[in-house]
N, C-alpha and C positions, 0 to 999 in steps of 0.2 A: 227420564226427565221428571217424572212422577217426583221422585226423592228429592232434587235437587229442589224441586217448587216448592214444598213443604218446608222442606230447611231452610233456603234461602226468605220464605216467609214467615218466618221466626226470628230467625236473627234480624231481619229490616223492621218487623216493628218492636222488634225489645231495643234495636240504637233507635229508629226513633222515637220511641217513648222515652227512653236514657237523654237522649240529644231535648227532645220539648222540657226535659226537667230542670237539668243542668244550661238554661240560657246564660248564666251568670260565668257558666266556664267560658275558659280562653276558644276562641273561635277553630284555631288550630288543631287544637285536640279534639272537637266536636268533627272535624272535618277529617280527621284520619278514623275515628269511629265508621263515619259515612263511610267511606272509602271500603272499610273492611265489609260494612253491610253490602256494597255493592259488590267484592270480590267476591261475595260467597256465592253468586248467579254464574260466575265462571268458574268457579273448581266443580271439579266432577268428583258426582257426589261417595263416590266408593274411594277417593283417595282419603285414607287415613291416620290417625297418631293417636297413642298413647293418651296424649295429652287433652286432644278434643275432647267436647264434651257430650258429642254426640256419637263418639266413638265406643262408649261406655254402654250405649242402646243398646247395640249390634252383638249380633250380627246378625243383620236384616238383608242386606243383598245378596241372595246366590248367586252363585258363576257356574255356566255350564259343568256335570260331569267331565271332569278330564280322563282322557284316554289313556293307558300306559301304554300304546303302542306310537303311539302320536300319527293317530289318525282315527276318522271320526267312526271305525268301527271299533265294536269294544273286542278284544282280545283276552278271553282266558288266559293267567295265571298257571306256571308252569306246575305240572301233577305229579309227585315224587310215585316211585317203582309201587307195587301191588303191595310190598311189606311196609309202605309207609302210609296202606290208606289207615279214615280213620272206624276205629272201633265200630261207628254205627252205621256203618255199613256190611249190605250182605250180599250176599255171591245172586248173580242172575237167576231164579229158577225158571222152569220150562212155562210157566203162568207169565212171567215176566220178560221173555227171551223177546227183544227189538229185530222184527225183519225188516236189514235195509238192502234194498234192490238196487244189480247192480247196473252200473250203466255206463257206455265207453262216452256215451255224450254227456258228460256233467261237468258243469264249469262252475265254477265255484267264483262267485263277485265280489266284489270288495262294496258292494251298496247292499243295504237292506232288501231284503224279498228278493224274486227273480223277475226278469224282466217280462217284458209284457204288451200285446202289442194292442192291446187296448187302449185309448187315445186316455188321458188324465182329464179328472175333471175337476181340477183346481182352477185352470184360466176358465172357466165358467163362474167360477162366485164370485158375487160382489164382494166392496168392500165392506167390511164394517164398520162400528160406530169409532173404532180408535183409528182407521184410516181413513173415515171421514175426517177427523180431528186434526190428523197430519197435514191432510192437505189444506184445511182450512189454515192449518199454524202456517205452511209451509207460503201462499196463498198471502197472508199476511205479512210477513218477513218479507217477501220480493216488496210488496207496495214502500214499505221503510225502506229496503235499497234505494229503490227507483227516487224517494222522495231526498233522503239524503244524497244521492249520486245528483238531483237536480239543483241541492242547494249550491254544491262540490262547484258545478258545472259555471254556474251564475256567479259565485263568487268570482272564478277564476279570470271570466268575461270582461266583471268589474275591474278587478287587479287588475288588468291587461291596459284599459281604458282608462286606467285615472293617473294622474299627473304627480311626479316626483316632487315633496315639496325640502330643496337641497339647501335654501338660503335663505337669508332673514332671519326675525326676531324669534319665529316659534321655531326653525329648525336651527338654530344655535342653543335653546332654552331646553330641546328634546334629546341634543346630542351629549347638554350637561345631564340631565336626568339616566341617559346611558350611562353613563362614568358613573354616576352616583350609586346604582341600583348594581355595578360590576358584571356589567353583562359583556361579554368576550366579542361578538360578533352582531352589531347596531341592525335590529332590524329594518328595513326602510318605513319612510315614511311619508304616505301618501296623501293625494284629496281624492274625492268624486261627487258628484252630484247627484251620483243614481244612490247611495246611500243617506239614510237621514239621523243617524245616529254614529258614533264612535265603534269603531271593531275591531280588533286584533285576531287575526286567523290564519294559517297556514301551518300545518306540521312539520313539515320539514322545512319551509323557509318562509319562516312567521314574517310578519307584516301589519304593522297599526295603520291605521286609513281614517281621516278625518273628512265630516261631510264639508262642502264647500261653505254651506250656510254657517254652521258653526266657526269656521272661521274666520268669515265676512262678520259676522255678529259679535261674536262672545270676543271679552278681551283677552289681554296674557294670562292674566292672574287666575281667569277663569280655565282658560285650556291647560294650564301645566297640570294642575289635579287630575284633569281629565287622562293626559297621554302618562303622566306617573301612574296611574291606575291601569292603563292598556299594558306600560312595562310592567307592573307587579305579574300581573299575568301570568307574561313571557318568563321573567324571570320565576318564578312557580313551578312551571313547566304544566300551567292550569289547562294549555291547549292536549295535553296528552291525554289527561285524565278525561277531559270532554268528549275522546274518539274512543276510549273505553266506552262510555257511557251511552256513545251510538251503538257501538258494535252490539253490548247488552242489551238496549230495548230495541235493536232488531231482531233480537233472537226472542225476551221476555217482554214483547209487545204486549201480550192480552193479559200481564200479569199485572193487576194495581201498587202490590207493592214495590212492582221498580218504579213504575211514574212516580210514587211518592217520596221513595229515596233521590231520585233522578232532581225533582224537584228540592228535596233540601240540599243534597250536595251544590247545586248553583246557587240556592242562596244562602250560606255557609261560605261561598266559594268568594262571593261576593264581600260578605263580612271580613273574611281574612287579607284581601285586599286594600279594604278600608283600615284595619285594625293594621298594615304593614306601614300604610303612608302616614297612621298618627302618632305611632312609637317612634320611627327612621325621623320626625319631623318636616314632611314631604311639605308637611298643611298644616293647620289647626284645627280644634275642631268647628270655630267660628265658622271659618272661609272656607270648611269642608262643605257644610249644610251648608252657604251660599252659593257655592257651588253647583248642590245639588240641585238647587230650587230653580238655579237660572238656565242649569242642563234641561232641567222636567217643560220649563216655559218655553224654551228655545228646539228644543228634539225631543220635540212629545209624539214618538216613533221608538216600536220593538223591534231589536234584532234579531235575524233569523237563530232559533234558540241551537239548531242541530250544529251549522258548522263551523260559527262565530263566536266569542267572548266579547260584550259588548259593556261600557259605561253605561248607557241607558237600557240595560235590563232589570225590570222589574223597580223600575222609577215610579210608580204610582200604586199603591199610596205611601208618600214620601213619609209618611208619621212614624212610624214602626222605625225603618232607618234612621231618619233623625236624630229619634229618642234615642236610640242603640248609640248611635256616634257622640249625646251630649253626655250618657249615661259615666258619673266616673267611679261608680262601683264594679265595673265591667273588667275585670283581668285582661289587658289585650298582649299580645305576645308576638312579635315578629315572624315569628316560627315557632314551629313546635317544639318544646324544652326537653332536658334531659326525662327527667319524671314523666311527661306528657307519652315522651318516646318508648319508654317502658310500659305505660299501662294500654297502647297502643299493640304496642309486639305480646305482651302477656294475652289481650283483646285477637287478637289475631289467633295465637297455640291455643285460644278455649274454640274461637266460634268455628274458624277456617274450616276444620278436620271434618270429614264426613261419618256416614257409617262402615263399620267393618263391614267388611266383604267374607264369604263362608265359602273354600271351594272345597266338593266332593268329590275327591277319587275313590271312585269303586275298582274294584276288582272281582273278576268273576269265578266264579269255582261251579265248572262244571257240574251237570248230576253225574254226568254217568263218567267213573272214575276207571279206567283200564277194565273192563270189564264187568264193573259193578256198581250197583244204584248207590248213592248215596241218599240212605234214606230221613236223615235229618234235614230235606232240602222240601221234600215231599208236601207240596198244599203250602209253602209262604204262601204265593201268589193266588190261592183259591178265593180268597175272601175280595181279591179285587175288581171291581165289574170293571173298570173303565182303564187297562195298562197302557203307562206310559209308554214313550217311544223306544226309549232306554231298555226298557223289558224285554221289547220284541227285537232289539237288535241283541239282548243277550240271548237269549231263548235262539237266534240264528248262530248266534256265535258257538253256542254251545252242538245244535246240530253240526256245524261246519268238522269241530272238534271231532265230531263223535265219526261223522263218516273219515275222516284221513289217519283217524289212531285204531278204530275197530275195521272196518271195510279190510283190508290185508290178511287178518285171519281169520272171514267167515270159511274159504275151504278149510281150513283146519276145525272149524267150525263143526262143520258139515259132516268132517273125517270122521270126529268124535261122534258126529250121532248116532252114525253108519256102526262103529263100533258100540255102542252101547244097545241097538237093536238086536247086536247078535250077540253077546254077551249078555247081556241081564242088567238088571238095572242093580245088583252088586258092584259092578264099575263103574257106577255115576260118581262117587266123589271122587275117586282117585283118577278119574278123566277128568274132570275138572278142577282138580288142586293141580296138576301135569299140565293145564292148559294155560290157568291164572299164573302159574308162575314161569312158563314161556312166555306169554306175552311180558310180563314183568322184566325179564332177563334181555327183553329185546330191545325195548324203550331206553 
């Protein structure tokens, strides 16, 4: 998670610093910027390309040693006959000769060391300061479940309770506004009283919902703006992106740069809405800002920001807005354009990529090679105080080795010494070139 918070806090303030510069860009294109700045909290950070440009770092993440036996003991490397050891190796002398004792009880384990009836004294230590961290992150995420599962809950209450509104002036004006916007499948459209604002919510079977005030109040002229902006929404697919955008800050809750991405993607999100209803000619810009002003006077009320899209979010202060919507130096675009789409996908293959990933496969080459040290092997590990785990399960594997390929001809072993106490020590090498290359012939 480390990687991922550093990258992912990188790329969110260079788009928004990119996004605060460029206000004068099309809103569309600032809003698929966002989008990617928010992807980069969900890829994991060791998936990689070419192309990234953080892939070009790496490679920074290791991956466990892999095993060539495919399991998590390490297994030597198959040892060719006596005539293919190598050169720097020398025959065992009697200074050097390993006694291994024998014994009809040895089992041989497939886990590290041998067992042990000594109780472990791992479930005695505390945690530490990174599993404190876990649990407080872990600790935090449930409270954002619980909070979004409550808004979930309450929306759904509302839905349930409020009244289908099927006929009349604003549900004949709403059903043209369908047609217009091409939306295949009308979502309904409701009132309530427990709401005090406009909202559009549900993922899989969206739903616009007006408060009952506002439609005692405000006139036609005023509400069509309002429920063409709930469609733009839907038609967006702006409710999908919003349940990305939980899912993400229940995970990167204590991170500031998602609040702050989080936060311009809604209002961006918002822009591109507005920018859709004054190209299509939904509105003008007159009767937009009137609009506005008589929404801010009439539902001067926030919507629940988690599991709603709402017309009256972030209504105050209306100046900012306004100005945006009289401005007509402002490129506004229906959608996002061809060119927009491409520096969008090119913005994607640099930031997406993570770092390369490095994995090490060892292999182990025994010391002690059919009868003889290898002594180019001699003191690697001398200089090291503190061996890894890897070490010691090679250093086992290599004992494991040593007793099931030498253990078989310590009697012959033994024969030979028996013969060279009574012979003389003029038959030490030709009992030992006679022994080294029976075992050799055997293997």
């Amino acid at each position: 998670m480390f990687h991922a918070a550093w990258q992912g806090a990188i790329v969110g303030v260079a788009v928004l610093a990119l996004v605060c510069f460029g206000r004068c860009w099309p809103a569309s294109l600032r809003y698929g910027l966002l989008i990617i700045a928010l992807l980069k909290f969900a890829i994991p950070p060791m998936v990689s390309l070419p192309t990234g440009v953080f892939s070009q770092i790496g490679p920074v993440i290791e991956r466990a040693p892999v095993s060539t036996s495919g399991s998590n003991r390490v297994v030597p490397e198959r040892i060719d006959p006596v005539e293919n050891v190598p050169a720097n190796s020398v025959p065992i002398d009697s200074a050097e000769r390993i006694h291994v004792t024998e014994s009809s009880n040895y089992r041989p384990s497939s886990k590290f060391g041998s067992e042990s009836s000594e109780p472990s004294e791992l479930g005695s230590v505390g945690l530490n300061w990174k599993g404190w961290l876990l649990l407080c992150h872990l600790l935090g995420t449930a409270v954002v479940v619980i909070w979004i599962v409550a808004q979930v809950f309450r929306l759904s209450l509302i839905r349930r309770r409020a009244q289908f509104l099927g006929t009349g002036e604003i549900a004949v004006e709403y059903q043209d506004l369908v047609k217009r916007f091409g939306i295949r499948s009308a979502p309904p459209l409701q009132i309530s009283n427990e709401i005090l604002s406009p909202i559009a919510f549900g993922l899989v079977r969206p739903v616009v919902m007006l408060p009952t005030e506002a439609v005692e109040r405000l006139p036609l002229t005023v509400l069509k703006p309002i429920l063409a902006h709930e469609l733009a929404h839907i038609q967006r697919h702006d409710l999908i992106v919003n349940w990305l955008q939980l899912v993400l800050f229940s995970i990167w809750w204590f991170n500031p740069v998602v609040w702050l991405v989080n936060r311009a993607v809604r209002k961006t999100r918002e822009e591109c809405c507005d920018d859709l209803l004054l190209t299509r000619g939904f509105v003008s810009q007159d009767s937009y800002c009137d609009t506005l002003v008589s929404a801010a006077a009439t539902l001067a009320a926030r919507v629940p920001i988690g599991a709603a899209l709402g017309f009256a979010e972030h209504l105050h202060p209306l100046r900012k807005r306004v100005a945006r919507i009289m401005d007509r130096t402002i490129r506004r675009s229906p959608k996002l354009s061809f060119v927009g789409g491409l520096v969008v996908l090119l913005s994607a293959g640099l930031i997406l990529p993570g770092l390369r990933s490095q994995e090490t496969k060892e292999k182990v080459r025994p010391s002690f090679v059919e009868g003889r040290v290898d002594l180019s092997r001699r003191g690697e590990d001398s200089g090291n105080p503190a061996p890894s785990i890897e070490t010691f399960e090679q250093l086992f594997a290599k004992l494991q080795w040593f007793h099931h390929r030498v253990t078989p001809y310590l009697p012959l072993v033994r024969e030979s010494e028996k013969v060279v106490e009574q012979l003389g020590s003029e038959s030490v090498p030709f009992l030992k070139e006679k022994l080294l290359r029976r075992v050799g012939q055997t293997i």
